[in-house]
BADRENBA-909154 format. One record per residue (C-alpha): residue number from 0; residue in one letter; x, y, z. Coordinates in steps of 0.05 Angstrom, whole numbers. Layout:
! BADRENBA-909154
+-----+-----+--------+--------+--------+
|   n | res |     xx |     yy |     zz |
+-----+-----+--------+--------+--------+
| NUM |   A |      X |      Y |      Z |
...
+-----+-----+--------+--------+--------+
***
This chain:
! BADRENBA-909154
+-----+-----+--------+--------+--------+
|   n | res |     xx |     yy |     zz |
+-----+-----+--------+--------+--------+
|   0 |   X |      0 |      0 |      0 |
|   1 |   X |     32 |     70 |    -19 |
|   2 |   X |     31 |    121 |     35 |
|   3 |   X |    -18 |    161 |     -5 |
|   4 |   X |    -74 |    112 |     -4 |
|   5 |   X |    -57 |     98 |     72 |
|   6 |   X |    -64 |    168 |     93 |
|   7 |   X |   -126 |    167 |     57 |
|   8 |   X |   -154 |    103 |     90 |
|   9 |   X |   -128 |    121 |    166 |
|  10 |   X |   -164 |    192 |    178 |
|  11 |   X |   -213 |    157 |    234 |
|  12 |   X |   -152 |    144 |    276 |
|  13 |   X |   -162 |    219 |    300 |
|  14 |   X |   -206 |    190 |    349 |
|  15 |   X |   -145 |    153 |    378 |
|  16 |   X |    -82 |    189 |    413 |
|  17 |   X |    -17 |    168 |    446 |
|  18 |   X |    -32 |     93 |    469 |
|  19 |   X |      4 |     40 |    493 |
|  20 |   X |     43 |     -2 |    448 |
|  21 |   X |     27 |    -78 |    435 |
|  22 |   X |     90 |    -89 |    469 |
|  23 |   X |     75 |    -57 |    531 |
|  24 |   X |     20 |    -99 |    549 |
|  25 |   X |     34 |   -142 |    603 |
|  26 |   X |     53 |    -76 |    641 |
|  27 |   X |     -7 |    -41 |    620 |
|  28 |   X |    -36 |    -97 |    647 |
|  29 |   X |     -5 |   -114 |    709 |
|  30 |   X |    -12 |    -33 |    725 |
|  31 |   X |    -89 |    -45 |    717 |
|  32 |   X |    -89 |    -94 |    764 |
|  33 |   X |    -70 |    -43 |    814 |
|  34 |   X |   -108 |     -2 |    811 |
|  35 |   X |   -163 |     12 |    864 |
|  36 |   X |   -229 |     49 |    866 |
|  37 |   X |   -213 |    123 |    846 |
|  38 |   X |   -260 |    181 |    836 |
|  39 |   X |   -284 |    214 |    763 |
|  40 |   X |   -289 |    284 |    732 |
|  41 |   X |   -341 |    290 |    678 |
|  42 |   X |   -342 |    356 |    653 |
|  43 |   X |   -411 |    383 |    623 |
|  44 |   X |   -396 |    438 |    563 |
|  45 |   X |   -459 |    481 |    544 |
|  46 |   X |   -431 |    517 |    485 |
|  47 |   X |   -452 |    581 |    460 |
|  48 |   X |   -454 |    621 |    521 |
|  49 |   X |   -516 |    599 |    559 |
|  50 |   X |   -552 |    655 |    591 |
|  51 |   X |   -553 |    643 |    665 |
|  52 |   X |   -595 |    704 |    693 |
|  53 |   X |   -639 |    660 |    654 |
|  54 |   X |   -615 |    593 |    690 |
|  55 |   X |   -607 |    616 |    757 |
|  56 |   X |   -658 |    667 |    760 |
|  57 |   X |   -655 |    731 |    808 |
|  58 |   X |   -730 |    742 |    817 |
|  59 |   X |   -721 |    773 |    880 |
|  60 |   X |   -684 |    833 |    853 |
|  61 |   X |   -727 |    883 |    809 |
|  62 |   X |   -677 |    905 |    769 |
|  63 |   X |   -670 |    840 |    735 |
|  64 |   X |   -753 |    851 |    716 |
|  65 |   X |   -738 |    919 |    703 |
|  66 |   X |   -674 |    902 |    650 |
|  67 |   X |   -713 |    839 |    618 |
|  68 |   X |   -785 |    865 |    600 |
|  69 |   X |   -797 |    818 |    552 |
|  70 |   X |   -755 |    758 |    576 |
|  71 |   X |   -759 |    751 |    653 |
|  72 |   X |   -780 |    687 |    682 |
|  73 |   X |   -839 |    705 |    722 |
|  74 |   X |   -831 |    700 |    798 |
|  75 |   X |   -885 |    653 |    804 |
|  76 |   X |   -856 |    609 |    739 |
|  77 |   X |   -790 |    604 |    786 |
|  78 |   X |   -769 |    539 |    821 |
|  79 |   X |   -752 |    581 |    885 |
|  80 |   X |   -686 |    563 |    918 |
|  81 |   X |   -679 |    619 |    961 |
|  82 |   X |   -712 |    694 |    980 |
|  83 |   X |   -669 |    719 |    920 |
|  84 |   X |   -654 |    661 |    861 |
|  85 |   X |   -689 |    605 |    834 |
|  86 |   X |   -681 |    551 |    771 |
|  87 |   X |   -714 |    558 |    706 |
|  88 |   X |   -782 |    516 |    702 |
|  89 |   X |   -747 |    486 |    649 |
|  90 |   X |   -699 |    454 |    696 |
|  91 |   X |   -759 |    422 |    745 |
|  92 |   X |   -723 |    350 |    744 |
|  93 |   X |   -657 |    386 |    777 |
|  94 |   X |   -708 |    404 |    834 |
|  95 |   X |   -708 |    338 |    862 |
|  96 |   X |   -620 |    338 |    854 |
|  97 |   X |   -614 |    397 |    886 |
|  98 |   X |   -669 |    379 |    950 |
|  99 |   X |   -618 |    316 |    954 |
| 100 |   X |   -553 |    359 |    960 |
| 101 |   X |   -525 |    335 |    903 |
| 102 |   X |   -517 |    402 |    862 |
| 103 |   X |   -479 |    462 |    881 |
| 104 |   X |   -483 |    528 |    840 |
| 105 |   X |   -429 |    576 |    839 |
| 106 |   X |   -454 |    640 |    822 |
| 107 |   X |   -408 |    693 |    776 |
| 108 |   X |   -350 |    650 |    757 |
| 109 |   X |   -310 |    691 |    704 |
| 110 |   X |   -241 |    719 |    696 |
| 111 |   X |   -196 |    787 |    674 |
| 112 |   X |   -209 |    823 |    614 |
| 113 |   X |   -260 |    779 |    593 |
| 114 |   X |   -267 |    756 |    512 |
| 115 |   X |   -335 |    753 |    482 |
| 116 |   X |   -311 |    712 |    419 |
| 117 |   X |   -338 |    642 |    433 |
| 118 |   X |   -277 |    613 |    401 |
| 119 |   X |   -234 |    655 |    439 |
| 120 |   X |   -266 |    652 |    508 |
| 121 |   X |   -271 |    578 |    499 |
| 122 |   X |   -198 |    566 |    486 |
| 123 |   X |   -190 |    614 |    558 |
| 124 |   X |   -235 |    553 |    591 |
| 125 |   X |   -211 |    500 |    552 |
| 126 |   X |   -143 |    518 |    566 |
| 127 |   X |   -142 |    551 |    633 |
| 128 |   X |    -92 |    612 |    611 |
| 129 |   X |    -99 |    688 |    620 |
| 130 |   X |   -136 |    722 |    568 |
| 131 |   X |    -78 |    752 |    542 |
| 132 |   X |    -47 |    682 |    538 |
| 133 |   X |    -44 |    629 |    486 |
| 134 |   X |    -37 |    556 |    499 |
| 135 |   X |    -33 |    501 |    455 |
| 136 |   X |    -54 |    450 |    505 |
| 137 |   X |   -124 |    439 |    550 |
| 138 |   X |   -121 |    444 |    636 |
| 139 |   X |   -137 |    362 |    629 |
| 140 |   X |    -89 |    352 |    576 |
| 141 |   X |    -38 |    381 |    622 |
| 142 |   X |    -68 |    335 |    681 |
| 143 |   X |    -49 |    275 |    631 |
| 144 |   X |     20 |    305 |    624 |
| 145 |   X |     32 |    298 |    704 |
| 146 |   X |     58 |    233 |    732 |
| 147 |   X |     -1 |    211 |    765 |
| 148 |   X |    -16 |    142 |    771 |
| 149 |   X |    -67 |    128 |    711 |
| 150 |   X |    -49 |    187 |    663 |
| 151 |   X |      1 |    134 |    625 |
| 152 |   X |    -75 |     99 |    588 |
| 153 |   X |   -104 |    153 |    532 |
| 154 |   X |   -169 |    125 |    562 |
| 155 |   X |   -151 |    163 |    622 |
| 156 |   X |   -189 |    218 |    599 |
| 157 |   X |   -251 |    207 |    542 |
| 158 |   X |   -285 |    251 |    507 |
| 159 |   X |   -359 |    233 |    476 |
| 160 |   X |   -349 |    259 |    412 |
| 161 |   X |   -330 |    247 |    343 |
| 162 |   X |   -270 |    295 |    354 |
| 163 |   X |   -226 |    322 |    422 |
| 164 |   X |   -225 |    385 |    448 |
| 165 |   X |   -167 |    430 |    464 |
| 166 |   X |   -188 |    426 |    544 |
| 167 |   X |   -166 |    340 |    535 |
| 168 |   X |    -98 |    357 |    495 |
| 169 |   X |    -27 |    353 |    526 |
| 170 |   X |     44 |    369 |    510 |
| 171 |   X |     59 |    296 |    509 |
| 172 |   X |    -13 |    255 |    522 |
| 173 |   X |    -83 |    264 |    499 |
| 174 |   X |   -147 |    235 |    517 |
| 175 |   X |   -192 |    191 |    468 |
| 176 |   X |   -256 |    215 |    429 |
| 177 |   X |   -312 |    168 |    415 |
| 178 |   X |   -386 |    157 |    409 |
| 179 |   X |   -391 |     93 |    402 |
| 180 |   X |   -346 |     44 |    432 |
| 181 |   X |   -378 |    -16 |    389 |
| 182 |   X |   -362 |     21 |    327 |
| 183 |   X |   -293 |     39 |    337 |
| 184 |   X |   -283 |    -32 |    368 |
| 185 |   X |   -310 |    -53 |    286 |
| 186 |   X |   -257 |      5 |    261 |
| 187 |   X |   -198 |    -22 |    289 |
| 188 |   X |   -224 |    -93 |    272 |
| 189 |   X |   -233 |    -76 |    198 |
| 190 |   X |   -188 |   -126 |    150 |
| 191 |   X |   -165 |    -67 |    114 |
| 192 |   X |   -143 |    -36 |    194 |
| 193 |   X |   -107 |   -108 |    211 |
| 194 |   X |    -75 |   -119 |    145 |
| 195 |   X |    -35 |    -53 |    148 |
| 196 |   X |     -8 |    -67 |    220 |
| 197 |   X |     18 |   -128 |    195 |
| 198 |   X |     51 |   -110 |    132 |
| 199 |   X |     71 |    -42 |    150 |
| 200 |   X |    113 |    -52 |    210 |
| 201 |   X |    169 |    -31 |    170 |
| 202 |   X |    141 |     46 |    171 |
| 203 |   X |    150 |     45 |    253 |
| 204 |   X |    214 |     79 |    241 |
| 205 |   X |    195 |    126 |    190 |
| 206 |   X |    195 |    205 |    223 |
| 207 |   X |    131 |    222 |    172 |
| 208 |   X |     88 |    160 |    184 |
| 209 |   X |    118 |    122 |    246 |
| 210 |   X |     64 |    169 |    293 |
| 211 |   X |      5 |    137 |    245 |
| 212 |   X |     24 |     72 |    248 |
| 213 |   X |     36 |     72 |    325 |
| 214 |   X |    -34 |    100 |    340 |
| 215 |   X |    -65 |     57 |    295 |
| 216 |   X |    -23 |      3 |    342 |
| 217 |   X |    -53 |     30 |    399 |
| 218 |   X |   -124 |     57 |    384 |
| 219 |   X |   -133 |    -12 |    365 |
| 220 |   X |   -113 |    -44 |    436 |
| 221 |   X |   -150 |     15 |    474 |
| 222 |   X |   -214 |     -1 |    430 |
| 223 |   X |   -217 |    -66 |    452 |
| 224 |   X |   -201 |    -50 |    519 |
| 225 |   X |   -257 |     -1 |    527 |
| 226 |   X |   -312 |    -50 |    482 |
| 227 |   X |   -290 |   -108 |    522 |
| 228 |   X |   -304 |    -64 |    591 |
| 229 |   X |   -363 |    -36 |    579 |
| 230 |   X |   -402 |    -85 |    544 |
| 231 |   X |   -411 |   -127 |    603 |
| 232 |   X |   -451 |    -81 |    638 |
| 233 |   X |   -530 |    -58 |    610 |
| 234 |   X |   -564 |      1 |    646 |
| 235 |   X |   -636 |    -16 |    671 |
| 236 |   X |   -635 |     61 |    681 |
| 237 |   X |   -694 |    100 |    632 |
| 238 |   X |   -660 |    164 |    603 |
| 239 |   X |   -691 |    215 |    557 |
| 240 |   X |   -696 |    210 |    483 |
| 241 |   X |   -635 |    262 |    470 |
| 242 |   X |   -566 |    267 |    444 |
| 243 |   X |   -545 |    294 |    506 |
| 244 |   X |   -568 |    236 |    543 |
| 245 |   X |   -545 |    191 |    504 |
| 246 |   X |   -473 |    215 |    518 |
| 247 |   X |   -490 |    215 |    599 |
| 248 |   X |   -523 |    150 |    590 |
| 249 |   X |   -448 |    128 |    556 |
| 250 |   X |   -407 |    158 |    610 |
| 251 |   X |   -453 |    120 |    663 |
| 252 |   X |   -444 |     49 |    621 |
| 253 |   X |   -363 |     63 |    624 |
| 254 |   X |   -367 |     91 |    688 |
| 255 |   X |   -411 |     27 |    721 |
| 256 |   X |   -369 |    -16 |    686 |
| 257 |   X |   -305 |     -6 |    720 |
| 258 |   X |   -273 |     33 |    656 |
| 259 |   X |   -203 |     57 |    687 |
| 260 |   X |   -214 |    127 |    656 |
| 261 |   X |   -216 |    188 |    708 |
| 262 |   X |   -241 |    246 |    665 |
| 263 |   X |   -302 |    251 |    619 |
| 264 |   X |   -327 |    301 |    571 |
| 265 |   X |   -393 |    314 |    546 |
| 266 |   X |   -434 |    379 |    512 |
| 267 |   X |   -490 |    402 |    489 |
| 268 |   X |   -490 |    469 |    435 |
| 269 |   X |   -542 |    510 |    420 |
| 270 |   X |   -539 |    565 |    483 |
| 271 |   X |   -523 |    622 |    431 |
| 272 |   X |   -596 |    664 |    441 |
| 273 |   X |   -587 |    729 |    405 |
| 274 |   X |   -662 |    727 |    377 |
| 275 |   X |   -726 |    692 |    406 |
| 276 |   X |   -693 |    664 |    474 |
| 277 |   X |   -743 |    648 |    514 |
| 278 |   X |   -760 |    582 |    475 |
| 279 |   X |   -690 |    557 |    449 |
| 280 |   X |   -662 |    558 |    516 |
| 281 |   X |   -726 |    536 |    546 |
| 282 |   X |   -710 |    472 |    508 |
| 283 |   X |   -632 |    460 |    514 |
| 284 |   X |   -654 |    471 |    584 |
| 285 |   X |   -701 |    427 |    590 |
| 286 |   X |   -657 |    369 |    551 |
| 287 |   X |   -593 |    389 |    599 |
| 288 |   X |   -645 |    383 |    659 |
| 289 |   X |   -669 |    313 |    648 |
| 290 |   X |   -612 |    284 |    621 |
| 291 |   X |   -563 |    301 |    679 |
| 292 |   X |   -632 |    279 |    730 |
| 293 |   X |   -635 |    210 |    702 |
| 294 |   X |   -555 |    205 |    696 |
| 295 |   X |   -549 |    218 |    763 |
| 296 |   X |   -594 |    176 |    788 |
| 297 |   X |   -575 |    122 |    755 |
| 298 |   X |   -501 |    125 |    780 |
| 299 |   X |   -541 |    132 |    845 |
| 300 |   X |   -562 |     65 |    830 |
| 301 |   X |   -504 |     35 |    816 |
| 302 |   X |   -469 |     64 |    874 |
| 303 |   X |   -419 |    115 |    836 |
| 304 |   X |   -459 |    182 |    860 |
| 305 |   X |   -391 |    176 |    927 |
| 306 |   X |   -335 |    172 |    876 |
| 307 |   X |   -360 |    223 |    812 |
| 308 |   X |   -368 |    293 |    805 |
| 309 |   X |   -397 |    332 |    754 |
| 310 |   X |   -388 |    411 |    727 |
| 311 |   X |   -419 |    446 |    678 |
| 312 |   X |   -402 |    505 |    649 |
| 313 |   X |   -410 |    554 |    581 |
| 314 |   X |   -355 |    602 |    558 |
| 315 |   X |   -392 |    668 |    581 |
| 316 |   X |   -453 |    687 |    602 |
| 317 |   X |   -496 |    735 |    575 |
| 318 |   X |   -505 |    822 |    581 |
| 319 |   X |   -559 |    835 |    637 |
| 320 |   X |   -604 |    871 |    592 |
| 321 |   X |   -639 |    842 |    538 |
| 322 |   X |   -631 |    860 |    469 |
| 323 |   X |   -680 |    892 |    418 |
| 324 |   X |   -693 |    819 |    387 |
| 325 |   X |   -724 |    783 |    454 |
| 326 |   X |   -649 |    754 |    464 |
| 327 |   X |   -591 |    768 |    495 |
| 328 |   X |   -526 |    787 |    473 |
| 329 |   X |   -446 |    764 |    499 |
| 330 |   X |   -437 |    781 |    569 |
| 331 |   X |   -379 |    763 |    613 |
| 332 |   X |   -386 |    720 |    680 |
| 333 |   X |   -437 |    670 |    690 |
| 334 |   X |   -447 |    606 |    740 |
| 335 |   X |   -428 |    539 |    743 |
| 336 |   X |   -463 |    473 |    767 |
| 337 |   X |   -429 |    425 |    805 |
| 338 |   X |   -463 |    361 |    829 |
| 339 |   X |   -445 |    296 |    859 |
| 340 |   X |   -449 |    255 |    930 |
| 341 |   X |   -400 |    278 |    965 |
| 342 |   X |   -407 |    360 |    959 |
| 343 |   X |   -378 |    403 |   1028 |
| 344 |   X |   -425 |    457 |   1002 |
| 345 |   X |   -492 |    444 |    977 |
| 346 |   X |   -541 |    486 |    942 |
| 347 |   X |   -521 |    557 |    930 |
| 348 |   X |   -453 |    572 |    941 |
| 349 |   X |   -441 |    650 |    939 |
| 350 |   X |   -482 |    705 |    935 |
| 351 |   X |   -521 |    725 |    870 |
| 352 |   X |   -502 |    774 |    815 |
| 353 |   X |   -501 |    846 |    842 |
| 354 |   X |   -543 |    871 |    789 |
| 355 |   X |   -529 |    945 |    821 |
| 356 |   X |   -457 |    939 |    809 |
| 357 |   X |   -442 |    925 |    738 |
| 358 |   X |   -382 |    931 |    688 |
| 359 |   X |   -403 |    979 |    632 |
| 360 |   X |   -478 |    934 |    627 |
| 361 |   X |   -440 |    869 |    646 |
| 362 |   X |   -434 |    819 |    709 |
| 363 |   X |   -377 |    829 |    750 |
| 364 |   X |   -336 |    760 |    766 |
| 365 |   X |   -332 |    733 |    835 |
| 366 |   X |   -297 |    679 |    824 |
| 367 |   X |   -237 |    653 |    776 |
| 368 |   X |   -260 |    601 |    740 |
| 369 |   X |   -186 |    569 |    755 |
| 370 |   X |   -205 |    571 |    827 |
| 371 |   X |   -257 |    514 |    809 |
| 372 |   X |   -211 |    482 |    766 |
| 373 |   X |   -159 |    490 |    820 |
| 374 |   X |   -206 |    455 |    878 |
| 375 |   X |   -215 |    406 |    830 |
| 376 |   X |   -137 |    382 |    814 |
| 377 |   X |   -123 |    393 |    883 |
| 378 |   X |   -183 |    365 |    920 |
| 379 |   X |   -207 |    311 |    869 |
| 380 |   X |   -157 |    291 |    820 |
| 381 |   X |   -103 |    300 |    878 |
| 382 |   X |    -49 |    341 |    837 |
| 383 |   X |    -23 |    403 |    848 |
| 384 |   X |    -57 |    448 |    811 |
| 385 |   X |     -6 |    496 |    806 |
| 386 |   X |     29 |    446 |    762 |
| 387 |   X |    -27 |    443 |    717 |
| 388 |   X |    -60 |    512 |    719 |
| 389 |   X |     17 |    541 |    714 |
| 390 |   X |      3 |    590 |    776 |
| 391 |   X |    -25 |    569 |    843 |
| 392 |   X |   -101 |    588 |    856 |
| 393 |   X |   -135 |    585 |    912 |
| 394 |   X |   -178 |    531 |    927 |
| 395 |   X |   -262 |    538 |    948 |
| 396 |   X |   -298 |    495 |   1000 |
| 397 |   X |   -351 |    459 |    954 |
| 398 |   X |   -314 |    393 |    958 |
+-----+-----+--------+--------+--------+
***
């Protein structure tokens, strides 16, 4: 086969990364062996900058009625948390989460000289750096790059997707991306896949094609690792007829199944309301609502509620006032969800949006959104998250 046609042939090894090699595996799996019980990270992405005056609604300040004619949630529409904020109707099956104490929300999380590019503000999250600062590699990429004890499997950190995102690159390691662990079980399976790792060894030297032909090597022994896994187990769990909980209702198979993977990615797009908001976020809302409900309860269940915890976040939030098309246009700080078992904080963490006090029409941050990040290395993932966040923050008391 000419290196042409193979290049041609190979472009759905991009779901792969930096594996093992074939001949590592009796260490792979004696390192497996190992391990114990250890506690997951799945990160939620809402992408598009979800509106969370909107989410987290401050019904008990007028000047949120008094900015949002057209698109305030009416006080007696609110799930009522508090005296001051309450959840969207939309979000009625997080009701019975948050009465558990399983959900914490973190109110203002932003940072410096905020960007309202969604490309650009996403890279700031994705990547964890200043906004003046451009990095090449994701806050959970960089986790993979540290020495801790599973970060040496690419299915330390998945991503369910058909491609990764800059938050789950490293220097050195990435995570995986897949839907469907069946499927890219049947990839790496293919004749066509097996008949070039065995006559093609030869190319394992080779600067310009050795990388190919190692991650085909090793997407294919991760892809049966993960099929093999997860295929034992079968979720008697009902979950909502959405792509979004279809990719919960993945990361609860893996994660019930005893997957060895620490970090999981998920999102759901849409949250980008210039025009007619009320409705389309209603909706993504609503989908975001039930699907995190039913995946929560069903690693409830399965008794994985203790060891995982679960943020969700959007790369801004929105202005405070509305515009002239019922929407809302880029703002700057917004809040983040966090839920799981084993939360030090429940409920509302910090006090709402000083709607009073605002930055030329936008939200003032309270919070660095590296400071969660930060509690989460130090606190969860047990690194030092000045290692990874390449400045020390200071850590928060919701875990």
């Amino acid at each position: 086969m000419n290196r042409r046609n193979f290049l041609r042939n190979t472009g759905f090894v991009a779901a792969g990364s930096l594996f093992v090699p074939a001949f590592m595996k009796p260490l792979e799996a004696m390192a497996l062996d190992e391990l114990s019980l250890y506690k997951n990270l799945v990160v939620v992405q809402l992408s598009g900058g979800n509106d969370g005056l909107n989410t987290v609604i401050p019904f008990g300040n007028d000047i949120y009625y008094q900015k949002r004619k057209n698109i305030a949630i009416k006080p007696e529409e609110v799930i009522k948390l508090n005296d001051m904020q309450g959840l969207n109707p939309n979000m009625k099956a997080l009701q019975e989460i948050y009465d558990q104490g399983w959900m914490t929300i973190i109110n203002d999380v932003g940072y410096p000289n905020p960007d309202r590019s969604h490309f650009r503000s996403m890279d700031i999250w994705q990547s964890g750096s200043d906004s003046n600062q451009f990095l090449s590699t994701g806050w959970i990429g960089r986790y993979l790059d540290s020495n801790c004890q599973t970060c040496k499997f690419p299915y330390t950190a998945i991503e369910v997707d058909d491609s990764l995102s800059l938050a789950m690159k490293g220097q050195t390691k990435k995570g995986i991306a897949l839907k469907d662990p069946a499927a890219l079980f049947r990839n790496t399976n293919d004749p066509f896949f097996k008949a070039v790792l065995q006559s093609d060894k030869e190319h394992l030297d080779e600067d310009n094609l050795g990388y190919l032909y190692k991650t085909m090597i090793e997407t294919q022994s991760s892809a049966s690792y993960i099929q093999n896994t997860s295929k034992i187990y079968q979720s008697k769990s009902t979950y909502p007829q959405s792509g979004f909980a279809n990719q919960l209702k993945t990361v609860s198979k893996f994660i019930s199944s005893g997957l060895k993977t620490r970090v999981y990615y998920v999102s759901l797009s849409g949250f980008d309301t210039h025009v007619n908001q009320i409705n389309q976020q209603g909706n993504l809302l609503k989908q975001y609502s039930e699907g995190m409900a039913a995946f929560l309860k069903d690693l409830k269940t399965n008794n994985k509620l203790e060891d995982t915890l679960v943020i969700t976040f959007s790369e801004f939030g929105r202005r405070v006032e509305q515009n002239a098309s019922n929407g809302t246009d880029h703002g700057t700080a917004n809040n983040m969800f966090i839920f799981g078992g084993r939360l030090k904080k429940q409920g509302i963490f910090n006090a709402a949006p000083n709607l009073s006090d605002l930055d030329t029409g936008d939200l003032k941050y309270q919070l660095d959104f590296r400071q969660v990040y930060g509690t989460i290395l130090d606190k969860w993932l047990d690194v030092n998250n000045a290692d990874i966040l390449n400045k020390k923050f200071n850590t928060l008391d919701f875990i």
